[in-house]
C-alpha positions in Angstrom: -24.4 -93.0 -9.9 -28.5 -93.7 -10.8 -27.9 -92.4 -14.2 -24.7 -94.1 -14.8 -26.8 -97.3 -13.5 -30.0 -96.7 -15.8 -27.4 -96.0 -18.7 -25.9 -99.8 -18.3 -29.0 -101.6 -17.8 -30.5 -99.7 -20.5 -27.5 -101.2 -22.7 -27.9 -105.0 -21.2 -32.0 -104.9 -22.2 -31.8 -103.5 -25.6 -29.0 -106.1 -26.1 -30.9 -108.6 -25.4 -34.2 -107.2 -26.7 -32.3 -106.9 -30.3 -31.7 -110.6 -29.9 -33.1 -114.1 -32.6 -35.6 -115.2 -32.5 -37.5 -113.2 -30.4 -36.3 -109.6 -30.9 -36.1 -106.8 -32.7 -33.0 -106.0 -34.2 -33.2 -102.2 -35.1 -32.8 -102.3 -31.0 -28.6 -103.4 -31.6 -28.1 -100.0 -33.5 -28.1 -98.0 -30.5 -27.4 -100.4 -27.4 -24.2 -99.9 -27.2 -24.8 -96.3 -26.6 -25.8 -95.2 -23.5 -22.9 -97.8 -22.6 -20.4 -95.5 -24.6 -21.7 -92.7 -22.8 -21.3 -93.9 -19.6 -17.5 -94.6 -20.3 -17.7 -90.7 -21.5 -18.1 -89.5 -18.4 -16.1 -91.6 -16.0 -13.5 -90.6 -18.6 -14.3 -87.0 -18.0 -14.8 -86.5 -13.9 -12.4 -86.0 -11.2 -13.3 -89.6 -9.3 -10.4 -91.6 -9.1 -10.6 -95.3 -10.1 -12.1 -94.6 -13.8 -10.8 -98.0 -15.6 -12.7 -100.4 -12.4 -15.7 -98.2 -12.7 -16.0 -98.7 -16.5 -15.2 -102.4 -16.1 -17.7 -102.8 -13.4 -20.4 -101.1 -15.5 -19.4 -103.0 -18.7 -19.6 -106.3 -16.8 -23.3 -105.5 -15.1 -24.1 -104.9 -19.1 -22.8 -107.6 -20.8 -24.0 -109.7 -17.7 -27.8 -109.0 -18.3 -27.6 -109.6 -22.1 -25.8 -113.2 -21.8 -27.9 -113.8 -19.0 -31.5 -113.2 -21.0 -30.2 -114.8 -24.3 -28.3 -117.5 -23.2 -30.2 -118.9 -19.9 -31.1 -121.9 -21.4 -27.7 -123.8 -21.1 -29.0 -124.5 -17.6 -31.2 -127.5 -19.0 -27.9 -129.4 -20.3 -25.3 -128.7 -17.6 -25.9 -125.6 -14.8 -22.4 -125.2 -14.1 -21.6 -124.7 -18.1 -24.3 -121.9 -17.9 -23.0 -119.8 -15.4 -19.3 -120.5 -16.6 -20.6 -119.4 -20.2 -22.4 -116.5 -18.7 -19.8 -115.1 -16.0 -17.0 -115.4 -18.3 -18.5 -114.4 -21.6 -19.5 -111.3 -19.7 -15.9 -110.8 -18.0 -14.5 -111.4 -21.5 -16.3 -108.9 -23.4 -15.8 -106.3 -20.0 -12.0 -106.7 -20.2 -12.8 -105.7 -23.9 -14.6 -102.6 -23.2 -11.8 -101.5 -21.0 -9.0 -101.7 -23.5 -11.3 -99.1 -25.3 -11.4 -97.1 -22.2 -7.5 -97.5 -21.5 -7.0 -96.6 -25.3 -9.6 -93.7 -25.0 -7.6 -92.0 -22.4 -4.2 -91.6 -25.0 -6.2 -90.7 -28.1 -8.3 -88.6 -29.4 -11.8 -89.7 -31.2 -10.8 -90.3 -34.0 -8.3 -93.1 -33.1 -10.0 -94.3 -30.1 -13.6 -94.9 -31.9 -12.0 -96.5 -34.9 -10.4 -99.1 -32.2 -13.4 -99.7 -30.3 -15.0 -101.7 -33.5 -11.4 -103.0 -34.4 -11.0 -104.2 -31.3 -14.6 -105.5 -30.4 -14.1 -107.6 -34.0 -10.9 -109.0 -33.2 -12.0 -110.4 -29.8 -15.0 -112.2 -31.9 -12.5 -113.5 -34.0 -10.6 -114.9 -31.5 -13.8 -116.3 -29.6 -14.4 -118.4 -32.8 -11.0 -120.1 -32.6 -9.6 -120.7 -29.1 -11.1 -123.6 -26.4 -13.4 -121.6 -24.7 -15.0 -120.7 -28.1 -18.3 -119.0 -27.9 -19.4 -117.2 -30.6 -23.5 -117.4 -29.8 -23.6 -113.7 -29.0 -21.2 -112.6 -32.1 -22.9 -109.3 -33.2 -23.6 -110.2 -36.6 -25.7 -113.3 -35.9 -27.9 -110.5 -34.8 -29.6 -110.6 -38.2 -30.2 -113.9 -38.5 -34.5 -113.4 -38.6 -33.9 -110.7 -40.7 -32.3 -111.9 -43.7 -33.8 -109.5 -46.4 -31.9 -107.2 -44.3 -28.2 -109.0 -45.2 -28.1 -110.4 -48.2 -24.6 -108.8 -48.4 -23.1 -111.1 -46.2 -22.4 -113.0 -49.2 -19.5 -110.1 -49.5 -19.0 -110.0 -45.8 -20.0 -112.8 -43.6 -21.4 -112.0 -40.5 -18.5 -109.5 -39.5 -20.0 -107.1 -42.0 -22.9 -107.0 -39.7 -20.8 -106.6 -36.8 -18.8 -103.3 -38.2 -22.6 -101.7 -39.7 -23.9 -102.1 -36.0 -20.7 -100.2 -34.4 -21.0 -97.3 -37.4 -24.2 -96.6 -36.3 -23.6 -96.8 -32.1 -20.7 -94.7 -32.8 -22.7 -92.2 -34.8 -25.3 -92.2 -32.5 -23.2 -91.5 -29.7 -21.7 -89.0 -31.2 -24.8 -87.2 -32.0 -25.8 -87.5 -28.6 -22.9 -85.8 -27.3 -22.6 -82.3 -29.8 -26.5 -82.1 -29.0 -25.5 -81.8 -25.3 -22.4 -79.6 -26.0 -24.5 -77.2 -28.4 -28.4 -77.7 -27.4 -28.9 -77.4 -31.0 -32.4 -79.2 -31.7 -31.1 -78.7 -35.6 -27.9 -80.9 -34.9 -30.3 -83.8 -32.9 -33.0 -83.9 -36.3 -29.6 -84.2 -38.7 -27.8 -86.7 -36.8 -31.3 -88.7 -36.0 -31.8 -88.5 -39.9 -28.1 -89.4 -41.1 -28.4 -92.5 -38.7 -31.4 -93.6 -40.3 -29.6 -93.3 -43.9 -27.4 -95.4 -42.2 -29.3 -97.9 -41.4 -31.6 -97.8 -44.4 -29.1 -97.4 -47.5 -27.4 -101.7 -46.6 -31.0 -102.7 -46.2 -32.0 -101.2 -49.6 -28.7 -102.7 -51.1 -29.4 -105.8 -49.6 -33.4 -105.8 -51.0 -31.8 -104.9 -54.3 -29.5 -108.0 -54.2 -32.3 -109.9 -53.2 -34.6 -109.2 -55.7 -31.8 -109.7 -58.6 -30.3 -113.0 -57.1 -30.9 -115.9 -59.0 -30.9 -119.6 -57.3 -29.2 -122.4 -59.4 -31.3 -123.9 -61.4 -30.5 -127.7 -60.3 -32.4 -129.5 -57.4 -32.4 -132.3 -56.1 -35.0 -134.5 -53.7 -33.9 -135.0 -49.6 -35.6 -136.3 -47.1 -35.0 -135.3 -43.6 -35.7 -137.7 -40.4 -36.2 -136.2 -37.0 -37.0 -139.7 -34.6 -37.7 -136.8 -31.9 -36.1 -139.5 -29.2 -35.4 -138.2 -25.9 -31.5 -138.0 -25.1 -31.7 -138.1 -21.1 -34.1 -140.9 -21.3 -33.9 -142.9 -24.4 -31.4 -142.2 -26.5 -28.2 -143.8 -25.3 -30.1 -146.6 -23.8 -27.8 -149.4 -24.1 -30.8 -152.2 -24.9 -31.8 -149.6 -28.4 -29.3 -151.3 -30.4 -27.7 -149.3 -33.6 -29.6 -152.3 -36.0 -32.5 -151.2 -34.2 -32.2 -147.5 -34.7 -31.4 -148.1 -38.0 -34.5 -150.8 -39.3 -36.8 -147.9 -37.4 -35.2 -145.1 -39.0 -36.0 -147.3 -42.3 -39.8 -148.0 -41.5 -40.2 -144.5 -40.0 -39.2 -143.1 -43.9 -39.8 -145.5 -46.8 -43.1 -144.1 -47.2 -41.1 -141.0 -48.2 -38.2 -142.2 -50.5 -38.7 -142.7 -54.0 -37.0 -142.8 -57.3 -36.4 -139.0 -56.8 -35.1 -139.0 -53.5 -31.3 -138.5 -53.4 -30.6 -138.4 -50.1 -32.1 -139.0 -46.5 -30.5 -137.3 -43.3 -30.6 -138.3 -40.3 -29.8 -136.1 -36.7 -26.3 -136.2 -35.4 -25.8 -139.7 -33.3 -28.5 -141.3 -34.4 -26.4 -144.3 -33.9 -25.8 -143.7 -30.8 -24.6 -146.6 -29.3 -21.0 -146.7 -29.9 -19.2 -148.8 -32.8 -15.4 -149.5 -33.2 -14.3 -147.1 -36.1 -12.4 -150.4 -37.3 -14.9 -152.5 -37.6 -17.7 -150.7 -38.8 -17.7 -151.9 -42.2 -18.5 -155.5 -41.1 -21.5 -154.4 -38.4 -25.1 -155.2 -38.6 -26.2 -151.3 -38.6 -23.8 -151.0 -42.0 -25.5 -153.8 -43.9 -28.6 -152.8 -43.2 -28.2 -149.0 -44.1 -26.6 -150.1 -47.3 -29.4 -152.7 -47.9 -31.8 -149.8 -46.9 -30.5 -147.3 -49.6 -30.1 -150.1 -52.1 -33.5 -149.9 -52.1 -33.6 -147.0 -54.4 -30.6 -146.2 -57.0 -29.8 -142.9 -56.2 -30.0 -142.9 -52.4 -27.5 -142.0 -50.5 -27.9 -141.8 -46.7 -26.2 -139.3 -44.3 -26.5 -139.8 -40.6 -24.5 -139.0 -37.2 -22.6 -141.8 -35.3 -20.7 -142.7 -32.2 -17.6 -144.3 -33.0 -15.0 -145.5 -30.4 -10.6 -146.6 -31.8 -8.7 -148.3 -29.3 -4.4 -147.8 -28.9 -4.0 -150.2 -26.5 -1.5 -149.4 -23.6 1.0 -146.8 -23.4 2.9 -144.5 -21.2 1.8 -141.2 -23.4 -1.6 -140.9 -24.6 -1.2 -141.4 -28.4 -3.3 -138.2 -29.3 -3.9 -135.2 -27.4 -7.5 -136.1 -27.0 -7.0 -139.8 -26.3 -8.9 -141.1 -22.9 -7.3 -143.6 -20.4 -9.7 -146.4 -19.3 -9.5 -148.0 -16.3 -7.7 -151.1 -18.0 -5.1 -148.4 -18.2 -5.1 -148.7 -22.5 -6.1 -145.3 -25.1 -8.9 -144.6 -26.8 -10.6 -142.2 -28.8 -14.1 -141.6 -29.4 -15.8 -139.4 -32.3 -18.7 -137.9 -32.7 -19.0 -138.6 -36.6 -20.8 -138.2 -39.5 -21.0 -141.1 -42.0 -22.8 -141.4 -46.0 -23.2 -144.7 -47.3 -24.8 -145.6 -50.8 -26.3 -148.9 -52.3 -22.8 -149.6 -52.9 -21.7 -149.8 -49.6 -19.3 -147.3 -49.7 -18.7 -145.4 -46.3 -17.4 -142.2 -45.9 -16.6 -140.3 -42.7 -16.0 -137.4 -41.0 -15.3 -136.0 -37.3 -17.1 -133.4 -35.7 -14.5 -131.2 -35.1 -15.7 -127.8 -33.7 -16.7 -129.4 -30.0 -18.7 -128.0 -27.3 -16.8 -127.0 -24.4 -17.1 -128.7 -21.3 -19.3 -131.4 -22.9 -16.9 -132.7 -25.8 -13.7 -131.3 -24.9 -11.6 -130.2 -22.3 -10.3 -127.2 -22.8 -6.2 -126.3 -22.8 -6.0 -130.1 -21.6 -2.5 -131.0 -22.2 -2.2 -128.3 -19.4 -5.0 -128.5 -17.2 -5.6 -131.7 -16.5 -2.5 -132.6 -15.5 -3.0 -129.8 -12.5 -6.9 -130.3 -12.1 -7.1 -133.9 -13.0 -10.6 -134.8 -14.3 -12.3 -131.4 -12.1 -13.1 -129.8 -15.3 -14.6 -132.7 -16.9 -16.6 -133.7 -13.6 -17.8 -129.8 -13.2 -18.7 -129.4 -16.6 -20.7 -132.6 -17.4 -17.9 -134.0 -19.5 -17.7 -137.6 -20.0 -15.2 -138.0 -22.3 -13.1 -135.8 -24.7 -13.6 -136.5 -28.0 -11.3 -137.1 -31.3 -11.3 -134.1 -34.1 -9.5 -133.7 -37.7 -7.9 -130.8 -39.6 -9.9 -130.7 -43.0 -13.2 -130.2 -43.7 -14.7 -133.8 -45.4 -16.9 -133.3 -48.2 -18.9 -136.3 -48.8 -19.2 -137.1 -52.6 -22.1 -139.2 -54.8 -20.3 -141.8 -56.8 -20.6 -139.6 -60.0 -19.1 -136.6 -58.1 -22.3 -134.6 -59.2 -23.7 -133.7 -55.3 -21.3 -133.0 -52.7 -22.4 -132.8 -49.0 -21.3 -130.8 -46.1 -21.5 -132.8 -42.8 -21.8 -130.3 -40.5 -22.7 -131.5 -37.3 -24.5 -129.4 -34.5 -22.3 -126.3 -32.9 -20.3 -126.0 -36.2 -23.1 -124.4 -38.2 -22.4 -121.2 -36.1 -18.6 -120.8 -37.4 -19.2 -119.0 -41.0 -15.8 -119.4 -42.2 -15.0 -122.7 -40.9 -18.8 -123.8 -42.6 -17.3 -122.2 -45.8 -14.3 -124.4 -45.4 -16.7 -127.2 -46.7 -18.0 -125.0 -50.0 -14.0 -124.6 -50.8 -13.4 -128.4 -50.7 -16.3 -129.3 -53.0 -19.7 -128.8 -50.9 -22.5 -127.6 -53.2 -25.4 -128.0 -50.5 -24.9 -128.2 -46.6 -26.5 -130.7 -44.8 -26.5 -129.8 -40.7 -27.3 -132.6 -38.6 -27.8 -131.6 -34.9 -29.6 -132.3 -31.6 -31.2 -130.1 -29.7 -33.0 -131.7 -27.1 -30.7 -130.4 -24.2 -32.8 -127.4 -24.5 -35.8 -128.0 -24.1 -38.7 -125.2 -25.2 -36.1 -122.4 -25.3 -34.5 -119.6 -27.8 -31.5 -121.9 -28.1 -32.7 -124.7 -30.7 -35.1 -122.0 -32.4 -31.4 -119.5 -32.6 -29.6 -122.5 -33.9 -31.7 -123.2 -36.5 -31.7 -119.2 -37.2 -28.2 -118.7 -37.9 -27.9 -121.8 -40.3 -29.9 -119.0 -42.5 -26.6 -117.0 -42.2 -24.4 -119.8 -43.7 -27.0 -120.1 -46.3 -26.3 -116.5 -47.6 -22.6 -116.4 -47.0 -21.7 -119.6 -49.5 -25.3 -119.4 -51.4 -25.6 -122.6 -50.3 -29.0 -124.8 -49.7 -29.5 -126.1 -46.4 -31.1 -129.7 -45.4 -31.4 -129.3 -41.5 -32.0 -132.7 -39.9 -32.7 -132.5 -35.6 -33.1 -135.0 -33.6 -36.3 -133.3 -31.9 -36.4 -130.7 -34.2 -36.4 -127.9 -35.3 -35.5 -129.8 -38.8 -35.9 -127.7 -42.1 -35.2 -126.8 -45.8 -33.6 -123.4 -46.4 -32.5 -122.0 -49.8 -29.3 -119.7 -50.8 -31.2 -116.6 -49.8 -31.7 -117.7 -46.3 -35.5 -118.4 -46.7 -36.9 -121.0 -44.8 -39.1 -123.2 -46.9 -40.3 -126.4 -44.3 -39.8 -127.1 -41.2 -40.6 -129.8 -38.6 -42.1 -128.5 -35.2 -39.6 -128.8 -32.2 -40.9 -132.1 -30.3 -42.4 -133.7 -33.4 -41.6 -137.2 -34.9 -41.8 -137.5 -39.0 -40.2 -136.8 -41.9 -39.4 -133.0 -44.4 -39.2 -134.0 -47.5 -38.6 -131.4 -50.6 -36.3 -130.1 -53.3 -33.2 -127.9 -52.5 -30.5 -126.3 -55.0 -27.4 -127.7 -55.9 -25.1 -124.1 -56.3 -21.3 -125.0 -57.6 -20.5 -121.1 -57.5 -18.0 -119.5 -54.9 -19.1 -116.5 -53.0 -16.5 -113.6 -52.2 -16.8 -114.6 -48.4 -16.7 -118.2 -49.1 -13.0 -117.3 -51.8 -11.8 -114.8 -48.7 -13.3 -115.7 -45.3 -13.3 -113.3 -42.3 -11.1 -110.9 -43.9 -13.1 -107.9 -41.8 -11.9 -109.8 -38.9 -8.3 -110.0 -40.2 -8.1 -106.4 -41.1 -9.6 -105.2 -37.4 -7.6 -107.3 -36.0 -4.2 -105.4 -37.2 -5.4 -101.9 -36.2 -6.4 -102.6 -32.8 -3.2 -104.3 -32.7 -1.2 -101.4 -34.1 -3.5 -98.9 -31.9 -2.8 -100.6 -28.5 0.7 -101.2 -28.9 1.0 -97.3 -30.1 -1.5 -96.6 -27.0 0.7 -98.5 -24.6 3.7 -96.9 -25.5 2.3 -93.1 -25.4 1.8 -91.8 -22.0 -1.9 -90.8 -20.9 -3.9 -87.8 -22.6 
């Protein structure tokens, strides 16, 4: 029982020591391990009750590494962290125990071949249901090492995921003949072919990085971070959007020039919301189209808060329409919105949303039975609208193509590389990450926007509310950044890259792949009685 104890929390720190931004990543290559081997021998006593012990284990595990990287929810909403944490944890237990159940009907070399199948497909899922939380994907791992994966231009980040299970599963392996045999000459060959492991994709990936030639085109963006606190000041009622905007304009001018083709400002900088209808006639849209007319190339990318009414009705008119207490619909969107000197507006709707803050999730079924429990619990104030295609936002002459991504979505790598296939040739994020005060989560936010760099080869121009706003080419490097907590301005050249990566042409096709052999694999395992 003590060892099988010290083996999990062994797994839960190195987890979490392996972690961005403050870890060390050559940690991930053996954490799962000593988990592996405590599964190994509850699989191989007499006790009864082997598939609750190895859940219960898995769970204190995957408990201590979500609870050391992903604390810091607590400063937005308390109850989303320990939702995020206890089920996260649960999630990737009950995931651990289909390898055990599957361990029990095959030998090694089926069962080990599921547990990263498996273990793939649930991240694949986690990206795409309503309780998606892909934070602790494996391969984001990597994120403060990109020398390290400059292949994920072929893979995406699930590459990273299956090269981390290779190696716990050799390791464990190695671990286990030196304990059958007591052979010191099988330990030294199975400690040196896991190092070959883990040095021959870092040498590949050096090698890419040395040969890999940026696009030769740049252009000139300047970034805004207003650094404006969103508990106190931000959605104060009296800050008008005119307002925001004419300081937004005297905060920058000194940076824009003849040069400058764009300036970004931080999701909801208007945040003060403005009927999607009528926008086109506000105050805040003349004077951000008087304020890029300024200069004949700007162009101006900033978040927004927009509201569209329905009017009344017996059935909401969308599924995440909100009833007022007039008893008519309406939706509200978390946008992004370019305008040039010409006054042309063009919009998109954050559409990868933060459960519990920005959706409800399963609500066409829950709320119904719960009512408004969820939303109340989970500091939701009102679900908001999304839309199926990835916008690309386009200068008049069709020559610069921006990505709106907006906040959480610059964690999803194929749904960022949705974007590059419409168009995109730089991404421009636009986030804020105030909630979170001094903590890992805006500094690992900002990390794995390097991943989505490498994937498409895409630029980055990261614009945060309170930082951390930054520059960041198509090999992941970051070039400037604003401090976290800072007002002022990044301004600098980036790449403009029309080229499609593999990953960006084929998406998460490791995912895909996985996901048909654990599939295959459990049905088989179901159906064959225990070994």
């Amino acid at each position: 029982m003590r060892n099988k104890l010290v083996l999990t929390l062994i797994t839960g720190i190195l987890l979490a020591a392996a972690w961005p931004t403050y870890g060390i990543p050559v940690f991930i290559f053996f954490a799962f391990t000593p988990l592996l081997l405590v599964e190994h021998d509850i699989r191989m006593d007499d006790q009864g009750r082997k598939g609750l012990r190895v859940f219960g284990y898995a769970y204190l595990a995957f408990l201590i590494w979500n609870s050391i990287t992903t604390w810091w929810i607590w400063y937005s909403t308390p109850f989303g962290m320990l939702f995020a944490l206890l089920v996260n944890s649960l999630l990737m237990a009950i995931v651990f125990s289909l390898y055990h159940f599957t361990a029990k009907r095959f030998p090694p070399k089926i069962h080990l071949v599921f547990l990263p199948a498996i273990w793939m497909a649930f991240e694949k899922f986690h990206l795409n249901w309503d309780f998606s939380w892909p934070w602790l994907n494996l391969g984001n791992v990597f994120s403060e090492y990109t020398s390290w994966i400059q292949w994920y231009e072929y893979t995406g980040t699930f590459g990273g995921a299956l090269w981390i299970w290779i190696l716990n599963i050799s390791v464990y392996l190695t671990i286990l003949k030196f304990y059958a045999t007591g052979d010191k000459k099988t330990l030294s060959k199975g400690i040196a072919k896991n190092v070959l492991f883990i040095a021959i994709p870092v040498i590949i990936s050096m090698i890419i990085l040395m040969r890999y030639q940026e696009s030769a085109e740049k252009i000139e963006v300047v970034l805004y971070q207003p650094n404006v606190d969103p508990y106190t000041e931000k959605y104060d009622s009296s800050y008008t959007n005119t307002m925001i905007v004419k300081q937004m304009e005297e905060d920058t001018r000194g940076d824009i020039d003849r040069n400058t083709q764009y300036l970004i400002a931080p999701e909801t900088a208007l945040a003060n919301n403005t009927s999607l209808e009528s926008f086109d006639f506000s105050r805040e849209k003349q004077e951000l189209q008087l304020f890029a007319a300024t200069n004949p190339n700007l162009k101006i990318i900033t978040g927004a808060d927009f509201f569209k009414l329905y009017g009344k009705s017996q059935k909401p008119p969308t599924l995440s329409a909100n009833r007022s207490s007039r008893g008519d619909w309406f939706d509200v969107y978390n946008a992004a919105i370019q305008i040039d000197r010409k006054g042309q507006t063009q919009v998109y709707f954050k559409s990868k949303l933060v459960v519990g803050v920005e959706t409800f999730p399963f609500k066409s079924i829950l709320q119904p039975l719960l009512g408004n429990i969820m939303i109340d619990l989970g500091g939701t104030v009102l679900s908001r609208g999304t839309q199926e295609e990835r916008s690309v936002f386009h200068s008049q002459d069709g020559s610069y193509n921006a990505a709106p991504i907006i906040c959480y979505e610059s964690v999803y790598g194929e749904y960022v590389s949705d974007y590059v296939k419409n168009g995109a040739n730089f991404l421009a994020i636009i986030t804020n990450d105030a909630w979170w005060d001094h903590t890992q989560g805006h500094q690992q936010h900002l990390s794995y926007a390097r991943l989505r760099a490498i994937e498409n080869r895409r630029s980055v121009a990261r614009s945060a509310n309170t930082g951390i706003s930054a520059l960041i080419d198509e090999k992941g490097t970051i070039l400037k950044t604003l401090a976290y907590g800072v007002k002022g301005t990044v301004k600098g050249d980036i790449t403009i890259n029309n080229k499609k990566t593999f990953y960006t042409r084929y998406g998460d096709y490791i995912a895909r792949i996985a996901t048909l052999i654990a599939g295959f694999i459990f049905l088989f395992a179901i159906a064959r009685k225990k070994g």
